[in-house]
N, C-alpha and C positions, 0 to 999 in steps of 0.2 A: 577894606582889604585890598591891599596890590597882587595882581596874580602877574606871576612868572610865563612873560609871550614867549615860546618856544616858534618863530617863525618854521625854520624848513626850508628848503631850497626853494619849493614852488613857492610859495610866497614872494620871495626875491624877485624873481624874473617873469615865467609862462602864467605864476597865482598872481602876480601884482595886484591887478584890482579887486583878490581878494583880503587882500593887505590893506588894501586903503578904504574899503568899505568896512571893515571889518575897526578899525581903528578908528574911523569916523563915526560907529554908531555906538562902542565902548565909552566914547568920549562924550558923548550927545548923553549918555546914559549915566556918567559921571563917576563911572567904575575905571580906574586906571590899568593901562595893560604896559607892563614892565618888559619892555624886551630884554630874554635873559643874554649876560653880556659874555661873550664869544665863546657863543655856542657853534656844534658841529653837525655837520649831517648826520642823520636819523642811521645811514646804511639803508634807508627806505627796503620793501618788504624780500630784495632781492639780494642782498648782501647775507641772510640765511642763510645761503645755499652753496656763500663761498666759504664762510668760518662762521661756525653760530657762535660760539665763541668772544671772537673778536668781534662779530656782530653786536653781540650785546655788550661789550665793553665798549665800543663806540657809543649806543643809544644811554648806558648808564654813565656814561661822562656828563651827558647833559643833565639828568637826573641829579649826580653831584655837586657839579655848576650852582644846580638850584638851590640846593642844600647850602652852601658854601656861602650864599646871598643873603640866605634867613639864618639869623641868628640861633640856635638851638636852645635858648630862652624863649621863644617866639615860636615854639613847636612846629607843624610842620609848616610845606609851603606849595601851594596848585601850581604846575605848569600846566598851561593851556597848550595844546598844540592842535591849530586848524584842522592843516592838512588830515586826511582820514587816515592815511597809511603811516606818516609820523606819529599819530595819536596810536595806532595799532601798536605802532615796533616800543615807543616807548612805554606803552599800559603790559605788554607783552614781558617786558624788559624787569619792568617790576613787581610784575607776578610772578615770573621764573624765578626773578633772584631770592624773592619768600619763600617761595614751596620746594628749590630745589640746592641745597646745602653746595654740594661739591660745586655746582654753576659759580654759583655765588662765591666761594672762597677764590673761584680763578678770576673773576672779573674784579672783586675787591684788591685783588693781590695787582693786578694792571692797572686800576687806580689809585693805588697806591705808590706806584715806580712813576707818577708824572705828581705825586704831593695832593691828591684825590681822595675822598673820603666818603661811602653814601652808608649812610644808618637807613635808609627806607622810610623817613618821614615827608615824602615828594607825594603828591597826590597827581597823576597825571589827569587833564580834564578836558572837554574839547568844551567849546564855543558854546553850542546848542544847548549841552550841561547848565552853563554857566547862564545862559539868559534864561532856561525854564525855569532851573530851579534854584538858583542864586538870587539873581535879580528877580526874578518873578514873572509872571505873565499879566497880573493887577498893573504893575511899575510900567511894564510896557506899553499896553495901554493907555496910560498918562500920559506917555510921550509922544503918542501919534498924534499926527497935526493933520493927517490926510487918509482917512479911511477907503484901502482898497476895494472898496465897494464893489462887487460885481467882475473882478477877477477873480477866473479859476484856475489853481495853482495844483501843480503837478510836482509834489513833495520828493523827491529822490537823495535815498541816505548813503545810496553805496551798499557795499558788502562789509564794509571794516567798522565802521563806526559802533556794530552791534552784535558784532561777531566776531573772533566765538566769543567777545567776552561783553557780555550784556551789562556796563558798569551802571548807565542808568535811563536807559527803554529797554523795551522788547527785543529781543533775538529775530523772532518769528513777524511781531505786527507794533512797530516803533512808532510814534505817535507824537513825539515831542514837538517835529518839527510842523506835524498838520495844525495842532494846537493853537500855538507860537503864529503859525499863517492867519487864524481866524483869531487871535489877537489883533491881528493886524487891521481886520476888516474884511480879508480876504473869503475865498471858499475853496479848500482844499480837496481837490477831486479824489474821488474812492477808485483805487486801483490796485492789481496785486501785483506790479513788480516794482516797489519801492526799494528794497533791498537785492534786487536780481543786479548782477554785477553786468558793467558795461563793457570789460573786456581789458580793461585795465590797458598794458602794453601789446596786447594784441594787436593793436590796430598800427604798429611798427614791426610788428616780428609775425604774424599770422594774418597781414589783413584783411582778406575775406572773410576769417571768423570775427574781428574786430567788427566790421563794418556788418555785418548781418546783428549781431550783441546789440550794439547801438540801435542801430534802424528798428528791431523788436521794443525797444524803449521808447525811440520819438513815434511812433506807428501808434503803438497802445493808448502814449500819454494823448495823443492828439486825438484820437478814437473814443476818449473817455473824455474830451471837451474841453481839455487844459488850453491857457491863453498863452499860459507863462511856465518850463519847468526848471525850479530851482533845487541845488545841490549845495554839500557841504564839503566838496571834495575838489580840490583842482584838476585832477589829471579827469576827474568822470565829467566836469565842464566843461575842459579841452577836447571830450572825446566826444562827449554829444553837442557840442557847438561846431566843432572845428569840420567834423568827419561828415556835414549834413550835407553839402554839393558834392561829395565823392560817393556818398549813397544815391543821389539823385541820377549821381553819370553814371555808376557799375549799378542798380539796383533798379534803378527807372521807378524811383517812389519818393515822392517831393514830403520830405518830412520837418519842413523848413520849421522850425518853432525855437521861440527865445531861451534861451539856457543863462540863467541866473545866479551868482550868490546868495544864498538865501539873507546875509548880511546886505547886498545891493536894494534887496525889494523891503528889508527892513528897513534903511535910509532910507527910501523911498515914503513908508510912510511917516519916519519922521520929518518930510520936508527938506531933505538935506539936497543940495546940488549935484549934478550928476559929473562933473570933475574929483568930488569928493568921494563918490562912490566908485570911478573906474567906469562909469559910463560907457564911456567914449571907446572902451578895449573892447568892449562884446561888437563881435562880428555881425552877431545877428540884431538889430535893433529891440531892445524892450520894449515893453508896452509901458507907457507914458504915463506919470499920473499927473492931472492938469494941474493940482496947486503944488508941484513941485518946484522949486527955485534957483536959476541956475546965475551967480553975480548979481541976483536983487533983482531979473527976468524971469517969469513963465517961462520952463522948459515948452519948446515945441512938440506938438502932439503927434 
């Protein structure tokens, strides 16, 4: 099956090495990811507030895009979208347009004036979805060449990926990604703010609550003995990696701890190079796995 890559803007640029780890371990795994061809911004979760409206006739352009690519003999077709918040606006997009009639005639009707068409046979799906319960956790498994032995990983889902719309974990206590870790080899630490929000753009527009949001996050995970914590969100990796010396200067609490893709530390234990995972863009250094291979060299420990 080819599933429909809805990158997203962070992918492009600040998610980049979510992009490329994220592509290198689809590939490793031999499931193709189809980036859908000129696609648009999501309107990410803040364009609501300008036209919900046009909001959602923005997010279901892509949606049709996708439609538009699968032949309607060929039933429907998965977009995958990484990002948490593009996953949101689009899962968002096409729920509204089912359950709420008048929405839906006004966004069909604006896809329709550019030659646009969605009948709702588009499954929106994120990443996580797709390697639990697509591919498997047996399949992954097989593929690992270096069992994380003895790292403790610090699961963080976000707030969007499981709210409000629990398409497939938990609301309350998600589970897919702790799983998936101890596939790996790893041991995923038991903690309760996996889903507590990081503060999203607070930490540009309110940052003292930003930075308190986060540091409550790197404080606990390192509290509860995490080596490593990995995420499924760009902007919650940019906030807990990037914001960690500006909690240290205004906070005076050294919260220093590696912030990961959870696709990086899945490379990881398939052996893959750390150019191919985006390595090299994490500010903070990861934790190292020794038969990792970087150009046909042992990664440095």
């Amino acid at each position: 099956m080819t599933y429909r890559y809805f990158p997203g803007c962070s992918l492009k640029s600040s998610g980049r090495a979510y992009e490329e780890s994220l592509l290198a371990v689809f590939h490793a795994i031999g499931v193709p990811l189809q980036e859908l061809d000129d696609w648009n911004c999501c309107g990410a979760t803040s364009y609501m507030s300008v036209d919900e409206v046009e909001a959602f006739a923005l997010a279901a352009r892509n949606l049709a895009l996708a439609e538009q690519a699968a032949p309607a003999e060929g039933g429907g077709t998965d977009v995958v979208a990484p990002c948490n918040a593009c996953y949101l606006v689009l899962l968002k997009t096409q729920r509204y347009m089912a359950e709420h009639p008048d929405l839906a005639q006004k966004v069909r009707a604006g896809l329709q004036a550019v030659g646009l068409t969605y009948e709702g046979r588009t499954r929106v799906r994120h990443p996580l979805d797709v390697l639990v319960n697509d591919i498997g956790l047996d399949q992954i498994k097989k593929r690992v060449t270096q069992k994380l032995s003895g790292l403790k990983v610090a699961c963080y889902y976000g707030c969007q990926i499981v709210r409000p719309f629990a398409a497939f974990d938990s609301a309350y206590n998600p589970t897919s990604m702790d799983r998936l870790v101890t596939a790996l080899g790893a041991t995923p630490v038991t903690w309760p703010l996996k889903t507590r929000c990081c503060g999203g753009t607070l930490t540009g527009t309110i940052p003292d609550a930003g930075l308190r949001l986060n540091r409550i996050l790197l404080k606990e995970a390192k509290r509860r003995g995490a080596d490593v914590m990995v995420t499924v969100c760009p902007l919650c990796q940019f906030n807990l990696e990037c914001y960690q010396g500006e909690i240290r200067r205004q906070l005076h609490e050294d919260v220093r701890l590696p912030v990961m893709y959870l696709t990086q530390l899945v490379g990881q234990a398939f052996g893959l190079s750390d150019t191919e995972l985006g390595l090299q863009r994490l500010f903070v250094p990861p934790a190292r796995v020794p038969a990792a291979q970087e150009g046909g060299k042992a990664a440095h420990a």
